[in-house]
N, C-alpha and C positions, 0 to 999 in steps of 0.2 A: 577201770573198765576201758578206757579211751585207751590206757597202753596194751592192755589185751587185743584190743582194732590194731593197733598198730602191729604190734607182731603177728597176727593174722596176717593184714596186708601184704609186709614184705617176705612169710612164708611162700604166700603167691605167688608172689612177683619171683622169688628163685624158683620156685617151679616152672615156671612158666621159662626163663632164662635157661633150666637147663634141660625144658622139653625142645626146647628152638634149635638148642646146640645137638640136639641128639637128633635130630633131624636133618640138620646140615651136616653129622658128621654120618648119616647114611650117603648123599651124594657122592659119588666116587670124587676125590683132587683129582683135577688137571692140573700137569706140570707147563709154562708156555710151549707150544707149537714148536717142534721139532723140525726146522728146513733140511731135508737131504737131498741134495740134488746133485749127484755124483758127475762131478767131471766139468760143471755148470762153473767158469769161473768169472763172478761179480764185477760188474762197470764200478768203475773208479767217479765220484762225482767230486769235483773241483771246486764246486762253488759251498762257500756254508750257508747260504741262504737255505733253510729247508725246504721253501716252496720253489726253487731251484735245482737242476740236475744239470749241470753241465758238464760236457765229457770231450775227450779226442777220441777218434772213432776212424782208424785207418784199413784197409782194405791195402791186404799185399800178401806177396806168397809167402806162404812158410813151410815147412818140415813139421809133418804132425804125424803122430804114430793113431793111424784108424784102427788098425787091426795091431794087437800086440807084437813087437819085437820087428816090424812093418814099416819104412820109412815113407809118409807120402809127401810130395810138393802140392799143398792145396792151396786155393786163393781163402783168406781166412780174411776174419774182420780183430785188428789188434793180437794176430798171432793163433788165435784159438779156432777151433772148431766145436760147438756153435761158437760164434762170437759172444761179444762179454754181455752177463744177463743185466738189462738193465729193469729195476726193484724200486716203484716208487710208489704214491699215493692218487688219488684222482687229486687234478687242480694242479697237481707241478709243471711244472714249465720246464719241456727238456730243449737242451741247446746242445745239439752236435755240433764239432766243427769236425768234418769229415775232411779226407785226405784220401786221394788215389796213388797208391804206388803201384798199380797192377801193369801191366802190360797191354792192357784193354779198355776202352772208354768204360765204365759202369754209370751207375746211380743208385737210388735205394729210396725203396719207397715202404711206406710203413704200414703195413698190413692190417688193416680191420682198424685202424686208431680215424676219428674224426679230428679233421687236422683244415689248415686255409690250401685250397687249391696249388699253390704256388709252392707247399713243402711234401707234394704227394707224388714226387719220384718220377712221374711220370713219363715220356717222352715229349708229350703236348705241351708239357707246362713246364720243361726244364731241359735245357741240353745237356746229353751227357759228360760228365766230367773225364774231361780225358786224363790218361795219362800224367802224373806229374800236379793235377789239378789239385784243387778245396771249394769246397761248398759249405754254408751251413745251415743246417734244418734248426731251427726254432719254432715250435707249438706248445700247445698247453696238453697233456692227455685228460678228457671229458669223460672217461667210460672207463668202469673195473671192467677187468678181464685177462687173458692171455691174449696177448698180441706178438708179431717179430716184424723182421725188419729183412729182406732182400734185394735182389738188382733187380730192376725194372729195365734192362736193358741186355738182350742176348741171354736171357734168363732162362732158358730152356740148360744151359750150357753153366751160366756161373754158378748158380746154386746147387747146379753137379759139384760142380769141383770145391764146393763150402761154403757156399756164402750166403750165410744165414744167422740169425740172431734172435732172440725173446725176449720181450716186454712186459713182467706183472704189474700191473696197474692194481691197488688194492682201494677196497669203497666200504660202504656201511654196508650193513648185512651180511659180512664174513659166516661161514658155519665154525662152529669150535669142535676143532678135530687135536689131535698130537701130533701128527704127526703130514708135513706136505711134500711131495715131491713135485716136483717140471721135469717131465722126462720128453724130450725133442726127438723124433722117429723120422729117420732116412735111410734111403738106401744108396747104394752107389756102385757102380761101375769098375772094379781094379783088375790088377791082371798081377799072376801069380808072386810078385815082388812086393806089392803093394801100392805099384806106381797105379798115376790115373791112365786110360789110354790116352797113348800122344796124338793121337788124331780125334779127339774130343770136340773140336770147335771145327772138325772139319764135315760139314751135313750131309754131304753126298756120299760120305761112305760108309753112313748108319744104316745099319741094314731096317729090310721092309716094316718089318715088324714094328722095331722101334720108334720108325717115322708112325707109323699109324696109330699105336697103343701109348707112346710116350717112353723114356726111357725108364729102365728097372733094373733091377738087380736083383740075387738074393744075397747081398753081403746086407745087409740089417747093422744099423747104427743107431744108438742110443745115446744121445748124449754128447757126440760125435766119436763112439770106441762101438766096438763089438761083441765086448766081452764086459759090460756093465753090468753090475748086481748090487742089490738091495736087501739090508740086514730087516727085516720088521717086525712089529712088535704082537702077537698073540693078545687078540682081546682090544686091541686099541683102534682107536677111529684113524686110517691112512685118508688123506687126500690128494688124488695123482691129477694132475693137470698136463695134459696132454695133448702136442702139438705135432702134426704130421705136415713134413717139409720136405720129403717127396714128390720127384714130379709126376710119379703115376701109382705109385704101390699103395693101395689101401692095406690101413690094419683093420684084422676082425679080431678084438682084443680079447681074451678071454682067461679067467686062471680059475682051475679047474673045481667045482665042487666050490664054488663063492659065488657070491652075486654082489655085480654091484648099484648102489646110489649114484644116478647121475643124475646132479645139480645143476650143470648149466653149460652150456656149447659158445661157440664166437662170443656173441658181444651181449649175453644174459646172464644170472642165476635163475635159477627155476624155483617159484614158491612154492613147487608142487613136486619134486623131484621123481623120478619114476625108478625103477627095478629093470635091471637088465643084466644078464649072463656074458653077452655080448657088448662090446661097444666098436661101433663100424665108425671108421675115419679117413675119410676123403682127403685126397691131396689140399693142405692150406689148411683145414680145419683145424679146432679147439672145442677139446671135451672136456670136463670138469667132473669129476666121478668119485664120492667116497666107498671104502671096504674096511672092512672089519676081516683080518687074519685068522683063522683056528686051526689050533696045531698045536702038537710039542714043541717045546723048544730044537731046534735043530730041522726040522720039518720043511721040507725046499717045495715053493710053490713057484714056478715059474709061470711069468704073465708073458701067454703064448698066445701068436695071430692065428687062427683059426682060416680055411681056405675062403677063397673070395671069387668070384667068377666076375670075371670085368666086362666080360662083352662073350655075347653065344658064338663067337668066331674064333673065341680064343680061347685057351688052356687055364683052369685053373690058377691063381695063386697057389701053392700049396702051404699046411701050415707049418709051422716055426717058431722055435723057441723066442722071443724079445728079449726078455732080460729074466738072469737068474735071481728069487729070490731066497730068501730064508727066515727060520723065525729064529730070533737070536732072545728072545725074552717075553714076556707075558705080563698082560693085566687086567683088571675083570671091573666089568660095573658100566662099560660103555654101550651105547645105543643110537644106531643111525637116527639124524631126524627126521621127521617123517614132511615138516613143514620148514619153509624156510621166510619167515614170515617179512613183510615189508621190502622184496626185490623182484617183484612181480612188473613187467614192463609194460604199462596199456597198451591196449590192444589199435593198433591203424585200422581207421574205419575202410572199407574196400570201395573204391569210388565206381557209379554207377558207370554201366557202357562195356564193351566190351575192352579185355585188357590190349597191351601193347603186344604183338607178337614176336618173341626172339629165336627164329628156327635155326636150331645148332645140323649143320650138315656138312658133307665133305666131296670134293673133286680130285681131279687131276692137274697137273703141270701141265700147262699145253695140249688139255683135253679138251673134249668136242665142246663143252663150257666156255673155254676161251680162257680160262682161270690164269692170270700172272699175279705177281707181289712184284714191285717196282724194289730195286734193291735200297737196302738202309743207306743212310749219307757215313753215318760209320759202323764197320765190321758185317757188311752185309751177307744175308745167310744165301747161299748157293743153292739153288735146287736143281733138277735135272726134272727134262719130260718124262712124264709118268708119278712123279714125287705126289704126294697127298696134298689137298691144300683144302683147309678148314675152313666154311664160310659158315657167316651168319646172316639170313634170310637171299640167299643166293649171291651174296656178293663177297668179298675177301678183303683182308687187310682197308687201307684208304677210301676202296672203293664201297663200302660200307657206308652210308648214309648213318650221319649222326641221329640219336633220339634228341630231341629239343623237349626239354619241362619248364613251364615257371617255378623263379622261386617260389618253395611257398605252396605249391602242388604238391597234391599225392596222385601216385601212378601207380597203377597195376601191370604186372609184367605177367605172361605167359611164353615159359623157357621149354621148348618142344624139342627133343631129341629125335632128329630124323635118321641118325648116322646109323652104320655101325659098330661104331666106339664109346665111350662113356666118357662125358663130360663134367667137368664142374665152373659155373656159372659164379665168377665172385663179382662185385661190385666195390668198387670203388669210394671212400668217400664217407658213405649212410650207409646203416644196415638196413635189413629190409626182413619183412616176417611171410614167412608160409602161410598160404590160405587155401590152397587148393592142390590136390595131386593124383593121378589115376595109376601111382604106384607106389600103394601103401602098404606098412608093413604089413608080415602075416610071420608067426614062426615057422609054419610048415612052407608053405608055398609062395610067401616072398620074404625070406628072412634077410636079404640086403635091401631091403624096399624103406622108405622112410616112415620115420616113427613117425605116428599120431600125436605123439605129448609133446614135437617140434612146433605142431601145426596152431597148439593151444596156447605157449608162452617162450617160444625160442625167438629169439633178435640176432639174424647172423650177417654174414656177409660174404660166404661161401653155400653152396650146397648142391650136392652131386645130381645128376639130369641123366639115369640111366636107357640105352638105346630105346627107342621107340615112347618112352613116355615122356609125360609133360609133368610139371610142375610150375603152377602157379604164386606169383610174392609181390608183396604190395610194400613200397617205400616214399616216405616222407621226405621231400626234397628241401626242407624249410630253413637252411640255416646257410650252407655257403655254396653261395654260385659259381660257376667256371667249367673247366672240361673235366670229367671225371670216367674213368676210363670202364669199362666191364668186359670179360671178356673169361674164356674156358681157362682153370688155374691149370691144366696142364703145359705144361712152355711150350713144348713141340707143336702143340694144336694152337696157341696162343700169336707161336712167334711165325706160325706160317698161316696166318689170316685170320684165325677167330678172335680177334679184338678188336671193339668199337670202341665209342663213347657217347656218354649224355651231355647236353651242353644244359646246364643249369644257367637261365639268364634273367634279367629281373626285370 
């Protein structure tokens, strides 16, 4: 009888072993995460310490083909356009030793990364490295995300001509997808050879336009080429990470007949990710977006910008192809997630009182304002009477009164666009969250306005301030003191007076 129990028993127990397996083998395999990131070529890191990344990181001209068969002299970081992607985890400690060979003092300051005052590129906090010089940044990165890396110096100008770089920083709560791309979005400026124009760095003979809307182009880069494509897979989970390093051309992303998942912008993921057809990207920002392919194999879906209208003074964007792609394969069984659980970012309590006011508006050179900018100590920008000149709460450049917080405050900002231009509003340092805005999406009637599902769990450090409205954002000053700059990411408007700072002191 007892051996009758027994083989009863482990009848069960194989049933049960091969109801488990037949369960597990309905779950579609994942095969690991597929990186494509065309043209993206990988920082070299020196050190074998894994909680280490250290690298040389030189800024100099080189010969880079942007448009096929095209020879350009651009100022590049290690030869490339973008420069080399640096790939690491939260908690490394990366140590540049930077090198200037350019012909121009630079700097570089690292965009959306929480870092100690003294390696944030600034001008306030570092003079620029001239010619011939070396500097080196050492920090720790504290935050998953997309970040890069620019000149904080004549910046309207060098990140025209290349100089730019991306940061993935990876953390807990990854989503499981097959397949990720970093695709970097600029535009630029060339003239029928491929060269940059040679009066680039000269501002007085940039016509009106571009002084006041910021510089554009339609030559469209991807990656830093023009002619970028991407093979993808039918049925499988894509992850595109997406950085617009443009100093004026919004993408209005779109491919056609798809929708996408978007998980998270600057310096978040979103536990809650939302649906969207579109996705709008302001100069400096970072979007996070999954899609699912459907198609035959061979089936070309190109992810095309859709029109943008930047300011009611000016002419549309119009749209245009970004990058071609194709479906070169298929697989079946995948499903966006709907939740992203455990990367949700508490929410900053809104301190009572009225917030701080930052009124984005604009003058003249020598108009009835009185408006000057005191020339830089190096490479100073030239202007002429009548030139645009960008203030923040009626004053320009230096003359700007600093905002003063304690460590260890939280402050509420109220960012009011009076102009008629479109700005975008980055800070420096801390991210800071949305809480208020009087121009909020609508698909009919404001479809570049900002999304609502920003206002519930985005952590950014950029966000666009379109003419006439405001937006309200409230940030946590708690961790490093010193001068930290904010200021409109467009260069043009930047470098000719819309940049202050907060002096964080204890």
């Amino acid at each position: 009888m007892r051996l009758m129990w027994l083989r009863v028993v482990a009848l069960l127990v194989s049933l049960v072993v091969v109801m488990a397996s037949s369960c597990t083998a309905r779950e579609p395999e994942q095969a690991p995460v597929l990186d494509d990131n065309p043209g993206i070529t990988s920082a070299t890191d020196k050190d074998p310490d894994p909680g280490v990344f250290e690298m040389d990181l030189v800024a100099k001209v080189a010969t880079v083909e942007l448009t096929p068969g095209k020879k350009t002299a651009a100022w590049t970081y290690n030869g490339t356009v973008p420069g080399p992607f640096i790939d690491v985890a939260v908690g490394t400690r990366l140590v540049i030793h930077f090198k200037n060979e350019l012909p121009q003092a630079t700097t570089i300051h690292w965009h959306g990364l929480r870092l100690p005052n003294s390696m944030d590129g600034a001008l306030v906090v570092q003079n620029p490295v001239m010619p011939g010089g070396t500097f080196e940044y050492s920090f720790v990165v504290r935050d998953p995300g997309l970040f890069w890396f620019h000149p904080h110096h004549r910046s309207d100008t060098q990140i025209e001509r290349g100089l730019y770089g991306v940061i993935r920083v990876r953390g807990p709560g990854e989503p499981r997808v097959d397949h990720e791309h970093v695709l970097v979005l600029d535009d630029v400026r060339l003239q029928a050879d491929g060269a940059l124009p040679p009066d680039l760095d000269d501002y007085a003979q940039l016509p009106l336009d571009l002084k006041l809307h910021g510089r554009w182009s339609d030559t469209l880069l991807v990656n830093g080429r023009t002619d970028r494509s991407l093979v993808v897979q039918s049925g499988a989970i894509h992850r595109f990470r997406l950085l617009n390093t443009a100093n004026l051309r919004y993408f209005n992303l779109t491919v056609r007949g798809h929708t996408f998942r978007v998980i998270g912008t600057d310096g978040s993921l979103f536990e809650k990710p939302y649906e969207a057809t579109h996705i709008l990207i302001g100069p400096s920002e970072r979007y996070d977006a999954l899609l699912i392919p459907n198609g035959a194999v061979g089936k070309e879906l190109p992810l095309t910008s859709d029109a943008f209208e930047r300011a009611e003074d000016d002419a549309p964007q119009p749209a245009v192809t970004v990058l071609k792609m194709k479906i070169g394969s298929s697989v079946s069984g995948r499903a966006l997630p709907d939740t992203l659980p455990g990367v949700a970012i508490p929410r900053i309590p809104v301190p009572a009182g009225e917030p701080t006011l930052i009124e984005f508006d604009q003058g003249t050179q020598g108009g009835p304002e009185g408006y000057t900018l005191p020339p830089e100590e190096h490479d100073p920008i030239v202007g002429k009477d009548g030139d645009p000149i960008f203030v923040i709460n009626k004053k320009a450049g230096g003359d700007i009164p600093p905002i003063e917080v304690k460590l260890g405050e939280t402050r509420a900002f109220k960012i009011h666009n009076v102009s008629h231009q479109i700005h975008v509003f980055h800070l420096h340092g801390f991210f800071f969250q949305i809480v208020d805005s009087d121009d909020l999406f609508d698909p009919v009637k404001k479809p570049f306005a900002l999304r609502r599902e920003l206002m519930a769990q985005a952590q950014k450090d950029s966000v666009t301030v379109r003419s006439g409205f405001s937006v309200t954002v409230v940030a946590r000053f708690d961790e490093e003191p010193g001068r930290w700059m904010y200021h409109c990411h467009i260069p043009e408007h930047s470098e000719r007076g819309m940049m202050s700072e907060i002096r964080v002191v204890k």
